[in-house]
C-alpha positions as CSV (number, residue, x, y, z in Angstrom):
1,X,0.0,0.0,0.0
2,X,2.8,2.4,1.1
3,X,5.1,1.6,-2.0
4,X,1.7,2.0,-4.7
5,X,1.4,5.7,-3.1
6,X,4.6,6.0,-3.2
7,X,4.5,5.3,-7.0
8,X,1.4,7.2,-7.9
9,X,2.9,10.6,-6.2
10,X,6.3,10.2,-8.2
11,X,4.4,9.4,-11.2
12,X,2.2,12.2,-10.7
13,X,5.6,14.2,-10.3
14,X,7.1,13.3,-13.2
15,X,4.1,13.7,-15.2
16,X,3.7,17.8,-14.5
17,X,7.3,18.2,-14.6
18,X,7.0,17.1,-18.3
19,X,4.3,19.4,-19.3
20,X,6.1,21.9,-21.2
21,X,7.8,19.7,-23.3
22,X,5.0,17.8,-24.0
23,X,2.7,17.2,-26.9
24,X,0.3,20.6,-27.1
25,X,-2.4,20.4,-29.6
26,X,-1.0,17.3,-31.4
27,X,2.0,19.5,-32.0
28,X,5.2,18.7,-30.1
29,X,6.9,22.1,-28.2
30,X,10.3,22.8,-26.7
31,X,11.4,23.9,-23.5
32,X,11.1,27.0,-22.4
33,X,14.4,29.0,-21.7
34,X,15.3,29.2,-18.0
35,X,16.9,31.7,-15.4
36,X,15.8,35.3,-17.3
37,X,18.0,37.7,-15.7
38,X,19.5,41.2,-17.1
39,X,23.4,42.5,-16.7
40,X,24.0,46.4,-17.1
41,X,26.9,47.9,-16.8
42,X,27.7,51.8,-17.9
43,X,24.2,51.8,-19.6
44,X,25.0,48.7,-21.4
45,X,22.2,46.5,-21.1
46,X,22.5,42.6,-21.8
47,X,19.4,40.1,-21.4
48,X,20.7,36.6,-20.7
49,X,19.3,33.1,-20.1
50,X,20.3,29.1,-20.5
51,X,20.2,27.9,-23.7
52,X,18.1,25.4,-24.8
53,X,19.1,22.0,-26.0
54,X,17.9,19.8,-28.5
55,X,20.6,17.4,-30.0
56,X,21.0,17.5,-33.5
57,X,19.1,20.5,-33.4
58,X,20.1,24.6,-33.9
59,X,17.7,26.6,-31.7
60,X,16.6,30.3,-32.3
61,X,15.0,32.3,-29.5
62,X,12.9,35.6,-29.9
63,X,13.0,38.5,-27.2
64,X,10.0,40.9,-26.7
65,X,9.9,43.7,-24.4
66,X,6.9,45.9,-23.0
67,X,7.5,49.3,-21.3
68,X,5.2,51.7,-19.5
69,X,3.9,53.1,-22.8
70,X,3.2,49.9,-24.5
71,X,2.0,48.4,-21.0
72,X,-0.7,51.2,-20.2
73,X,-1.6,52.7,-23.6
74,X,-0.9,49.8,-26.0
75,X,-2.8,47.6,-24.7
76,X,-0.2,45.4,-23.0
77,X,1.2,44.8,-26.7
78,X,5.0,43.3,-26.5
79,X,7.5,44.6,-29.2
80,X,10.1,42.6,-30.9
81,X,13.7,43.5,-29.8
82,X,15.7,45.4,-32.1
83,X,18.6,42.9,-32.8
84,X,17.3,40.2,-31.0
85,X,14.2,38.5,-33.1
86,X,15.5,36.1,-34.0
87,X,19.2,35.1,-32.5
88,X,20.9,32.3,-32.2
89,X,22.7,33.3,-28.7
90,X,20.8,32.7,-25.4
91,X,21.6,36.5,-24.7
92,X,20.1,39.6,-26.5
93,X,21.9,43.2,-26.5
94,X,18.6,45.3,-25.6
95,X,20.2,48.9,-25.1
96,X,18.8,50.4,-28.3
97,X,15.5,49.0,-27.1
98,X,15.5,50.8,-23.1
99,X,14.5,54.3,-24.3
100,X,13.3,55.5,-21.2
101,X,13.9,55.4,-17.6
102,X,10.4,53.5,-16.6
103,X,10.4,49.7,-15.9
104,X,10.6,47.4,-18.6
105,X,9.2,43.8,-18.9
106,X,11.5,41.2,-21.2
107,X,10.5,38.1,-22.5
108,X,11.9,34.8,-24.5
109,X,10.9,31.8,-26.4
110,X,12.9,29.2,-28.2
111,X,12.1,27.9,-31.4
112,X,13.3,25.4,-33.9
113,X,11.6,24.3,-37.2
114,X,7.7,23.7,-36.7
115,X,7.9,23.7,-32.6
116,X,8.0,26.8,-30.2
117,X,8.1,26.9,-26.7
118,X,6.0,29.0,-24.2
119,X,7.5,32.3,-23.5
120,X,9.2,32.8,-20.2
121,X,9.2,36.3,-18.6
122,X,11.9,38.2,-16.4
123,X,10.9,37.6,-12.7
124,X,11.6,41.5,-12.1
125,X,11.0,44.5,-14.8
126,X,14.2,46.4,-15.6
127,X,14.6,49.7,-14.7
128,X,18.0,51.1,-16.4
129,X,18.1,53.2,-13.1
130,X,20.1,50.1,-11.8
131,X,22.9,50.2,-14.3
132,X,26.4,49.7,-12.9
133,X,28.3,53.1,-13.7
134,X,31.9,52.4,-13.2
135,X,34.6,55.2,-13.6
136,X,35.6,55.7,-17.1
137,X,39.1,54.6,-18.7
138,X,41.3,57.6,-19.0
139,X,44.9,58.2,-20.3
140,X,46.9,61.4,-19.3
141,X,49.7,62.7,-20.6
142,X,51.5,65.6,-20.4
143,X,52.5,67.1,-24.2
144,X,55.1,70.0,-23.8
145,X,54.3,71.8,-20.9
146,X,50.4,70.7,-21.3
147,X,48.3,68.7,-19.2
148,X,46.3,66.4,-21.4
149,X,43.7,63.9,-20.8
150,X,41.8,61.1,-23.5
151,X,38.8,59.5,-22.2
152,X,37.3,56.8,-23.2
153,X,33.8,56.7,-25.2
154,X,30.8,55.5,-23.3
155,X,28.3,56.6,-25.9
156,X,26.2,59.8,-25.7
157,X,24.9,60.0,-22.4
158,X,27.6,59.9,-20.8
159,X,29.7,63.3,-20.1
160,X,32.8,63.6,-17.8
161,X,33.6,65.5,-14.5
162,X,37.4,65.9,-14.6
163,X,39.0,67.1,-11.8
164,X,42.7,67.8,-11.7
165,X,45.4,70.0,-9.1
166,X,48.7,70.9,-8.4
167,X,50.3,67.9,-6.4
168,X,51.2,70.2,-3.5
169,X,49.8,71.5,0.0
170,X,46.3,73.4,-0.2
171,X,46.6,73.3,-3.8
172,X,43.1,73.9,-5.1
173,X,41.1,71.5,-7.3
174,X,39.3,72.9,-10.5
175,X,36.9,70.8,-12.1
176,X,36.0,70.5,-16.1
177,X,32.9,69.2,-18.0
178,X,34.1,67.6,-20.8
179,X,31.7,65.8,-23.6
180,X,34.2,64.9,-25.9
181,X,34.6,61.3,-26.2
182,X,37.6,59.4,-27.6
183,X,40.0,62.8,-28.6
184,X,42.6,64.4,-26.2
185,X,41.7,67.4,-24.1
186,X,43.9,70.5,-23.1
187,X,43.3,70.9,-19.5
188,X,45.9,72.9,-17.5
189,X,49.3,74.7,-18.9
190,X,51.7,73.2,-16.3
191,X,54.5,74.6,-14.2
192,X,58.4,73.9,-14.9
193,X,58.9,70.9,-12.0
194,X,55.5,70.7,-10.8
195,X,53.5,67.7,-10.6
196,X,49.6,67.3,-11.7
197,X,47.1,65.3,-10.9
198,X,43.7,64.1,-12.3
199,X,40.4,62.0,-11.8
200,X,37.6,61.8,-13.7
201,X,34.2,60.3,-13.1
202,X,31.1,59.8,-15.3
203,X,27.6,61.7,-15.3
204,X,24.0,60.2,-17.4
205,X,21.5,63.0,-17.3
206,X,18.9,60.2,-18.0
207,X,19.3,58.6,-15.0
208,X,20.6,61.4,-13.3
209,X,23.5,59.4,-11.3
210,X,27.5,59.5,-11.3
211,X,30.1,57.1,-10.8
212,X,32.7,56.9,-8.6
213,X,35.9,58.8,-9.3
214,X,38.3,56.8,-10.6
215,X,41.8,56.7,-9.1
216,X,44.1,59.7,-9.6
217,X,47.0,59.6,-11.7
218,X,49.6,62.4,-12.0
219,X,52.5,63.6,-14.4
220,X,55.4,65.8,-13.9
221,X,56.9,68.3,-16.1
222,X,60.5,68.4,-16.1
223,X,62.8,71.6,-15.2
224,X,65.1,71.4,-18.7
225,X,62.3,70.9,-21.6
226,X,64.2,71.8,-25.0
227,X,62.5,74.2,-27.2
228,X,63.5,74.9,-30.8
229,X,65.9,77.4,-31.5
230,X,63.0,79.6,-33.7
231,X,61.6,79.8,-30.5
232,X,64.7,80.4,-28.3
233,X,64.9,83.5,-31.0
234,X,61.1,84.4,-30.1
235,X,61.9,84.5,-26.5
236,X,65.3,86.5,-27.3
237,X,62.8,89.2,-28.7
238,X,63.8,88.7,-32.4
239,X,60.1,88.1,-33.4
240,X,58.3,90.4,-31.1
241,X,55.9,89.5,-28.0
242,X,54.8,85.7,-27.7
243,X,50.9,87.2,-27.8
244,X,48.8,84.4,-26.2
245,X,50.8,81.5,-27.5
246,X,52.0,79.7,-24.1
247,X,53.5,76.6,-24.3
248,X,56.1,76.6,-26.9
249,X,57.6,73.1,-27.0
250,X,59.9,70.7,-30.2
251,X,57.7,69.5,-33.1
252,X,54.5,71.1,-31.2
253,X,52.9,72.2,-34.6
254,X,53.4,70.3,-38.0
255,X,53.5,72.0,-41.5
256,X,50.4,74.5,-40.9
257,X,49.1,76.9,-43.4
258,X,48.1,80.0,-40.9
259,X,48.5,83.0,-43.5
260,X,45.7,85.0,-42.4
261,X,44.8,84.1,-39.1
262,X,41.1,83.7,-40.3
263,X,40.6,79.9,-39.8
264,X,38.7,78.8,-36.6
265,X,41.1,75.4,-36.0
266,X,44.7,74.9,-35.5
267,X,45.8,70.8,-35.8
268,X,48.3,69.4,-33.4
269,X,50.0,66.6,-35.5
270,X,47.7,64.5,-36.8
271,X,45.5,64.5,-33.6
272,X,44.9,67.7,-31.8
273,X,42.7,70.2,-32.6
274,X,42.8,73.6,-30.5
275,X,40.7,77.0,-31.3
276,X,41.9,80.2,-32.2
277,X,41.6,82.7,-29.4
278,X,40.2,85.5,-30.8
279,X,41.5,88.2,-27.8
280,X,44.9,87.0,-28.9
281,X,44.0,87.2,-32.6
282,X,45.6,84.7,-33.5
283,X,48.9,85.9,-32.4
284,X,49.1,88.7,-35.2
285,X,51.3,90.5,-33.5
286,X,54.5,88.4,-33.4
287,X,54.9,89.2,-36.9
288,X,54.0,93.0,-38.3
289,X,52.2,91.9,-41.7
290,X,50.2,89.4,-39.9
291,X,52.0,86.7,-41.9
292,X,53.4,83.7,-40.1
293,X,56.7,81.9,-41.4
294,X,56.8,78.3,-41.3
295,X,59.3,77.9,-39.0
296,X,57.3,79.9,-36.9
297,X,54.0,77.9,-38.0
298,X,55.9,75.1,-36.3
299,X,57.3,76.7,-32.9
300,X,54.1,77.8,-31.9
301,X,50.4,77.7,-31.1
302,X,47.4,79.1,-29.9
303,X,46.0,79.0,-26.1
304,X,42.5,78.2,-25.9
């Protein structure tokens, strides 16, 4: 008596344990992905489940999601992911499809041939309010007697908070918004022997959090840095006053064209780009005739 009870429950068992994978409608369907869950990082978004196995078999999956919009004035409709309908990965990039900072339902099937499995669902909406912001990648260097920093790019959203000092005692600490991505930028004209330091964190208006600063790194300028001799004669007085051009420093400038002093951009090798400052105009006055040599075109540029 015990052991038929026994029986009967584990049969029972077994029996609703195998309902998704079996036969629906005369037509046979597949199992359901498992274990929904949603990894964000720097408003990066990735939707991610087990895979589904079938042997012998290739397996696409579909991902739908359903915002507030769609939820309360769409009639509950659920909208096919951008990149993700169909995929052959059991994970779905869905940032270009988290437009807005409301929670967001996600859903996934698996398919393969005539069958289709039921749809599982995310336990929790999504919110991109939860994102992981992590401090941004940055890489400074000095160029001359200029403090330069290159940030990496984290997409549109994103803008920077630098903040850099003079390494010394009650030195103050002056803070830049910067919203270029992926170029140098000109941040501090440095001090012969003194030592600067920087950190930089990350702002997303849309969510309307920062991340932590990142750790500071710092550069020295040396006492002895070698300028070319056009510009040992500048400083000897042979060309006149050095205007608003600063740091003069060795192979600063590279073959520039600046006859006139009307173009709005100077380029710094091949990957610098400063603008004129129009106070200065353009540093007319080193030469009378507004004309600028190209040795000089090569000793010197323009503060911004």
């Amino acid at each position: 008596m015990v052991l038929e009870e026994i029986l009967t429950h584990l049969t029972m068992w077994f029996f609703y344990a195998l309902i998704p994978c079996l036969l629906l409608d005369g037509v046979a369907i597949l199992p359901a992905p498992q274990n929904l869950s949603v990894h964000s990082t720097n408003m990066k978004h990735l939707l991610m489940w087990s895979p589904v196995f079938v042997p012998g078999e290739l397996i696409h999956y579909f991902v739908e999601y359903q915002g507030e919009y769609e939820s309360l004035y769409m009639s509950h409709i659920w909208i096919p992911s951008s990149w993700c309908s169909p995929t052959k990965s059991p994970e779905c990039d869905i940032t270009d499809d988290i437009t807005a900072t409301v929670p967001y339902s996600l859903r996934v099937r698996a398919t393969q041939s005539s069958e289709t499995s039921a749809w599982s669902t995310l336990k929790h909406p999504f919110n991109r309010n939860s994102t992981i912001l992590n401090p941004p990648v940055m890489e400074v260097t000095k160029d001359g007697f200029h403090l330069v920093i290159k940030l990496e790019d984290l997409g549109p959203q994103f803008e920077f908070l630098v903040a850099y000092w003079r390494r010394e005692p009650g030195a103050k600490e002056h803070v830049k918004v910067v919203r270029s991505r992926g170029i140098p930028v000109h941040l501090e004209t440095m001090q012969p022997g003194a030592a600067y330091c920087v950190k930089v964190r990350t702002f997303v208006k849309a969510i309307g959090r920062h991340s932590p600063f990142s750790q500071a790194e710092c550069v020295k300028v040396q006492e002895n840095n070698q300028f070319t001799p056009e510009v040992n004669q500048l400083q000897e007085g042979r060309g006149g006053s050095l205007c608003h051009c600063h740091a003069v420093f060795r192979g600063a400038l590279q073959d520039l064209d600046l006859g006139g002093f009307a173009r709005p951009q100077l380029k710094l090798r091949s990957w610098w780009a400063w603008h004129w400052n129009h106070e200065g105009k353009g540093c007319g006055s080193v030469f009378p005739h507004g004309q600028m040599t190209r040795k000089a075109s090569r000793a010197c540029w323009v503060h911004v």
